[in-house]
C-alpha positions as CSV (number, residue, x, y, z in Angstrom):
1,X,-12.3,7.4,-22.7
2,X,-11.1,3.9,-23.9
3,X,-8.2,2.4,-21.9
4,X,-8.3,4.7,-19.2
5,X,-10.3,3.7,-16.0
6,X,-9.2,6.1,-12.9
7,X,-7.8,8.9,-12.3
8,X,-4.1,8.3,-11.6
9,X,-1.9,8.7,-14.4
10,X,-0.8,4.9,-14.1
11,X,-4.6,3.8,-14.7
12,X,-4.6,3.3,-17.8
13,X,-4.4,-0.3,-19.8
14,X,-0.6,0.7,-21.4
15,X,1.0,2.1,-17.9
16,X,-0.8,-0.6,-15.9
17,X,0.1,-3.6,-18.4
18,X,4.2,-2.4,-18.6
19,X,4.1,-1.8,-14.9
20,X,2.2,-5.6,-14.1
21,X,5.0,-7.4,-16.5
22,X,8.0,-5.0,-15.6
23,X,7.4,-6.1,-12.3
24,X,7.4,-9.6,-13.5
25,X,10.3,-9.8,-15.7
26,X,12.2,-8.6,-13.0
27,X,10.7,-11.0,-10.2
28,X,8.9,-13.8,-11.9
29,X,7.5,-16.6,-9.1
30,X,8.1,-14.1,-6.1
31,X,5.8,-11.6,-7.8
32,X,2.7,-14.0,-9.0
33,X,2.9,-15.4,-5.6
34,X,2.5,-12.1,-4.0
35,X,-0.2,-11.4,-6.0
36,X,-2.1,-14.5,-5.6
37,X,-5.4,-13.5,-4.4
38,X,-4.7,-16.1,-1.0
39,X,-1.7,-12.9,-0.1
40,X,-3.1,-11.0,2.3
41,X,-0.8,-8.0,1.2
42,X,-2.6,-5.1,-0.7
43,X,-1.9,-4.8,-4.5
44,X,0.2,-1.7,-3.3
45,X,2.1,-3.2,-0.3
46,X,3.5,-5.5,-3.3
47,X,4.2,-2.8,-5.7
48,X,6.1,-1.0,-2.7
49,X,7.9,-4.1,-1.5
50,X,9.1,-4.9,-4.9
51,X,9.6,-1.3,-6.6
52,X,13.3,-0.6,-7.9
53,X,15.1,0.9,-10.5
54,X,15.3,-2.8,-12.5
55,X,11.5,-2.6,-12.2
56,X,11.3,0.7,-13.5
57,X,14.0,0.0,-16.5
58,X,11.9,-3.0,-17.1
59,X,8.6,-1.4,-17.5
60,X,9.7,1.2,-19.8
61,X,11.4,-1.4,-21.9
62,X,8.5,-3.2,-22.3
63,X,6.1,-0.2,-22.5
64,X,7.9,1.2,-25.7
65,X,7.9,-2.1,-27.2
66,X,4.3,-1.6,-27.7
67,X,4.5,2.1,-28.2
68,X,7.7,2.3,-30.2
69,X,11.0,4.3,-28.9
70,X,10.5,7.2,-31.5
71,X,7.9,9.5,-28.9
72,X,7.7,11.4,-31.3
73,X,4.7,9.3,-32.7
74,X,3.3,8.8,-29.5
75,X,-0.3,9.8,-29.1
76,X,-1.6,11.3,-25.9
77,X,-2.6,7.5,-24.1
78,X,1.4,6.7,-25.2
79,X,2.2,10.2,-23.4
80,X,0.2,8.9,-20.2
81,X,1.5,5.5,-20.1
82,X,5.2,6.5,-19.7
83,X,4.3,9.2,-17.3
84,X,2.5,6.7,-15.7
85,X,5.2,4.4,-15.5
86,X,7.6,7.2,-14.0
87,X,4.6,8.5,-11.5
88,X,4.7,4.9,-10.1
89,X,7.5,4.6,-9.3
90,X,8.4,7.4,-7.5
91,X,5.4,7.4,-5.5
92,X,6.4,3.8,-4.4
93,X,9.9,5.6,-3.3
94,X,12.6,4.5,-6.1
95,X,14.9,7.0,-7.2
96,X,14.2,7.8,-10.8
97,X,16.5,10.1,-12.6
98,X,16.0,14.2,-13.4
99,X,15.2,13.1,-17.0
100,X,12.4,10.5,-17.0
101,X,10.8,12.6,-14.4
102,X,11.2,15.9,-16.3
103,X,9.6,14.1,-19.5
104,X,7.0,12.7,-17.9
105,X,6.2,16.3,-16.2
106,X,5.8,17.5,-20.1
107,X,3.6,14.9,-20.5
108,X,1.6,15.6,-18.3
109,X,1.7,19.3,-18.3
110,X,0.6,18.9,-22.1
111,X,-1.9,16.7,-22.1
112,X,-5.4,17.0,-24.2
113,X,-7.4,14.0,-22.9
114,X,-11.1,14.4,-22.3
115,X,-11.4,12.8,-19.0
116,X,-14.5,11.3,-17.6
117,X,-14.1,13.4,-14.1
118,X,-11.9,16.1,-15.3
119,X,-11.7,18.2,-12.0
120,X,-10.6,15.2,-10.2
121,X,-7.9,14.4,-12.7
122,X,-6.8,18.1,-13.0
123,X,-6.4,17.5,-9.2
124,X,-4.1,14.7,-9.4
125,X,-2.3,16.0,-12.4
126,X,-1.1,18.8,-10.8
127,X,-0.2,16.2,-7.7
128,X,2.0,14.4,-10.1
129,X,3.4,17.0,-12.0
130,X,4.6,18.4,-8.3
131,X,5.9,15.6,-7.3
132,X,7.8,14.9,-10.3
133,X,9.1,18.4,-10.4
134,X,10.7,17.7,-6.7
């Protein structure tokens, strides 16, 4: 499946790119830095460190100037990315509110992708979907 390379809602080209320049956006030089291959922290020790609801906001800004804000048109990648976005986020600990979480649960809940390793995606679907749903 083009543009989708794990499992994890979030990796897929649209969530991964919105979340890399959300992040970004909001903290420029301190972000690059920390992701200089010479950091010893993981890729996700960053994301955690830096996660907030400006990164979040940010994200999603950017992520629907690519999709577009009418969802409506949104494909099933668009449909992951946001979820994506949201699933990120809250499993790095930032507060995200009832709505984005309940949309991206629909997402998810409705989504017809043909996945690669379906089991293990149906796996972590239902992870996410639970999580969101808390």
């Amino acid at each position: 499946m083009t543009g989708c390379w794990g499992v994890k809602s979030y990796e897929n080209d649209d969530a991964h790119d919105a979340l890399d320049r959300g992040f970004e956006r909001v903290h420029g030089d301190v972000y690059d830095d920390l992701m200089d291959d010479g950091n010893p922290l993981s890729f996700d020790q960053v994301q955690k460190q830096l996660a907030s609801p400006e990164t979040l906001a940010a994200a999603m800004d950017l992520f629907e100037e690519e999709a577009g804000s009418n969802r409506e048109l949104w494909d099933d990648l668009d449909r992951l990315g946001y979820a994506g976005i949201v699933v990120r986020h809250v499993e790095l600990g930032v507060a995200v509110a009832d709505d984005l979480k309940a949309t991206a649960a629909a997402f998810l809940e409705a989504e017809a992708i043909d996945w690669d390793e379906p089991t293990l995606r149906n796996l972590r679907r239902e992870k996410e979907i639970a999580m969101l749903r808390r």
